[in-house]
C-alpha positions as CSV (number, residue, x, y, z in Angstrom):
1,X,-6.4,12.0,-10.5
2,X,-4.6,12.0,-7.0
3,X,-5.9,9.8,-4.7
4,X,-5.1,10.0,-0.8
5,X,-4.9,7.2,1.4
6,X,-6.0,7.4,5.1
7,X,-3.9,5.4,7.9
8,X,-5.4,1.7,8.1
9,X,-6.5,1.8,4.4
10,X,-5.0,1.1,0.7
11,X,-5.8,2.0,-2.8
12,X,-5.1,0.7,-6.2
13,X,-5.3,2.1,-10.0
14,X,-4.7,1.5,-13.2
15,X,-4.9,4.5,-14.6
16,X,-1.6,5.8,-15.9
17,X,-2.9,9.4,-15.0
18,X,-3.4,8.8,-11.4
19,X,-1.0,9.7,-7.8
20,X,-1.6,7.6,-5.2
21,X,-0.8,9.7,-1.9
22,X,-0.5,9.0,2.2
23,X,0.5,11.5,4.6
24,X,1.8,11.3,8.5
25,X,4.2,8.0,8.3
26,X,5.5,7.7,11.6
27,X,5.7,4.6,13.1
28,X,3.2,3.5,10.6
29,X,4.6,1.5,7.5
30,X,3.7,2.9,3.4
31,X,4.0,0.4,1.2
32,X,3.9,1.0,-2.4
33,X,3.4,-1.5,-5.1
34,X,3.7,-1.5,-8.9
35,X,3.6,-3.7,-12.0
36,X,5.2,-1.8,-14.7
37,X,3.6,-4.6,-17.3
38,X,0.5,-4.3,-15.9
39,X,0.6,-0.6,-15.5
40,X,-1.1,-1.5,-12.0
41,X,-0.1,-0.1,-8.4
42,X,-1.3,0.9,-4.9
43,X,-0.1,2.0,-1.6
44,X,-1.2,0.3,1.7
45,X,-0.7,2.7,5.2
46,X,-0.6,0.0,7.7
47,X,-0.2,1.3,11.7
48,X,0.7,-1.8,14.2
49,X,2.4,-4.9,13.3
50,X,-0.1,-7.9,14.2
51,X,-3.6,-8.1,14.4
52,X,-3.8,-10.4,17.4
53,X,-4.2,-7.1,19.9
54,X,-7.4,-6.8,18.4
55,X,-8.7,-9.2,15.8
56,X,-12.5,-7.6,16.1
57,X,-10.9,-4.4,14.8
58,X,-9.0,-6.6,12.3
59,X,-11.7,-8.9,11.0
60,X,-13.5,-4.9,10.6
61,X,-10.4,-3.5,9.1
62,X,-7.8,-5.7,8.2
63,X,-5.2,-2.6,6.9
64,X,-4.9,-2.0,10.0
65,X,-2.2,-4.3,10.7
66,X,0.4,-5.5,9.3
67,X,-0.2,-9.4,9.5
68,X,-3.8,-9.1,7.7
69,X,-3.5,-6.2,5.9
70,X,0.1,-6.8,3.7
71,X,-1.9,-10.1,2.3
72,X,-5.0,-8.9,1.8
73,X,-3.2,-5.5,-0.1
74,X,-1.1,-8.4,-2.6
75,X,-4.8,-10.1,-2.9
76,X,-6.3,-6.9,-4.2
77,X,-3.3,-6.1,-6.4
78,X,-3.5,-9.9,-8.1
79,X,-7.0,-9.7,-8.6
80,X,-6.1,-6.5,-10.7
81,X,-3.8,-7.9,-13.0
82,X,-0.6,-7.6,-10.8
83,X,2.5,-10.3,-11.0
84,X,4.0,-11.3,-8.3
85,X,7.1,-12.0,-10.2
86,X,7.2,-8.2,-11.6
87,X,6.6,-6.4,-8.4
88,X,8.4,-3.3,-7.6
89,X,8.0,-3.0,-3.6
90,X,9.1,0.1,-1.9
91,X,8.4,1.1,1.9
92,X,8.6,3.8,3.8
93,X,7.9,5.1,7.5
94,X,8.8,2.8,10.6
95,X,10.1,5.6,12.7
96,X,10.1,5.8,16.2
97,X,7.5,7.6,18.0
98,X,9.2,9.1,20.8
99,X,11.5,11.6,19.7
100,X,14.4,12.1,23.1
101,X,13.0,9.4,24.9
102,X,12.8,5.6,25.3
103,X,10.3,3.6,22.4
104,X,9.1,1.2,24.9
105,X,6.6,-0.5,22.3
106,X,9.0,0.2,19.3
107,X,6.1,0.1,16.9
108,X,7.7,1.3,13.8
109,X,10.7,-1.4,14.5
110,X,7.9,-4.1,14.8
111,X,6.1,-2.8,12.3
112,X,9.1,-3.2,9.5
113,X,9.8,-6.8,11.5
114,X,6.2,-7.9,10.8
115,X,6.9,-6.9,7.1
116,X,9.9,-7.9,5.9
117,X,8.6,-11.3,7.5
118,X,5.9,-11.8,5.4
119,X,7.7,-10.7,2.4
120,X,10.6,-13.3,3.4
121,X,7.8,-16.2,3.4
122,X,6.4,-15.1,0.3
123,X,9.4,-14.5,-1.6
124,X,8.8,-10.9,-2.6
125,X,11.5,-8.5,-1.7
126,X,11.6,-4.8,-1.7
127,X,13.5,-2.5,-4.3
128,X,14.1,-0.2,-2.1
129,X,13.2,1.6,1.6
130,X,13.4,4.8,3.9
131,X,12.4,3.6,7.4
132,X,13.7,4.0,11.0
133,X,14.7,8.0,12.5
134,X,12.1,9.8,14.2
135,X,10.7,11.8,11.6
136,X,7.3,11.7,9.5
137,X,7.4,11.3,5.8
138,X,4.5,11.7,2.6
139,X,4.7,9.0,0.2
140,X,3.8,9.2,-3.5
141,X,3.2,6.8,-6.6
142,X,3.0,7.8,-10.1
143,X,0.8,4.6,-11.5
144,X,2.1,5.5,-14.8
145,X,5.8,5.5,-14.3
146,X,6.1,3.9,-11.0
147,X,7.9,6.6,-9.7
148,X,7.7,7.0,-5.9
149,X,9.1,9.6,-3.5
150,X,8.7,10.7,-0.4
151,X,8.8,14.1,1.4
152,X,9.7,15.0,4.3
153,X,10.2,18.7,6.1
154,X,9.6,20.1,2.9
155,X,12.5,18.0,1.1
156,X,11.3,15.5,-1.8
157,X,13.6,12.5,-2.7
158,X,12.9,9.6,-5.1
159,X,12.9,6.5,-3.3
């Protein structure tokens, strides 16, 4: 089954079958997570880096952000069987929104800040990432293998 993931939303599976899909990464971060013991994984599409701009939308949504949404994403995946020492984190997005001009807010910079913050604290590091540039990516993850890529302008490329 392919599932798609909106922007301030996750999804997880256990199904070997399944694709976990989110479009339209700008600025916003994807960030995949398998377990290839468990056989678990999920991708979380979080937009602005902390929740304190709006913690009403956050207590509603905590995906949204990255400070609420990355832990409540790991909570998820523990609760379905995931080891934090066996994690396979990739990430992808974090580019800059204004293509030829000035990024004032510098969203996807913060965004990728926020993250590799919490992963820091937690001591859970990534395997790999594709962020930064100006241009929007599609990230993919094959439950079963773990596999992800990305595409972008009609190029794929494993990440």
């Amino acid at each position: 089954m392919k599932y798609t993931v909106g922007v301030a939303a996750m999804k997880i599976s256990g199904d070997p079958g399944d694709v976990i899909v989110t479009h339209a990464l700008g600025s916003c971060l994807g960030i995949a997570v398998h377990d290839p013991d468990a056989g678990v994984g999920g991708i979380l599409h979080v937009m602005m880096p902390k929740s304190s701009i709006n913690p009403e939308k956050a207590e509603r949504n905590p995906f949204m952000f990255v400070d609420t949404g990355v832990p409540a994403f790991f909570q998820c995946l523990y609760a379905a069987g995931v080891v934090k020492a066996r994690l396979v984190v990739k990430v992808a997005g974090g580019a800059s929104a204004q293509v030829g001009a000035s990024d004032r807010f510098e969203i996807g910079k913060r965004n990728m800040t926020m993250l590799k913050k919490l992963l820091w604290k937690n001591d859970v590091f990534m395997a790999a990432d594709d962020v930064g540039g100006s241009g929007a990516r599609t990230m993919y993850l094959e439950i079963g293998s773990g596999r992800t890529w990305l595409s972008s302008s009609g190029v794929e490329r494993d990440l």
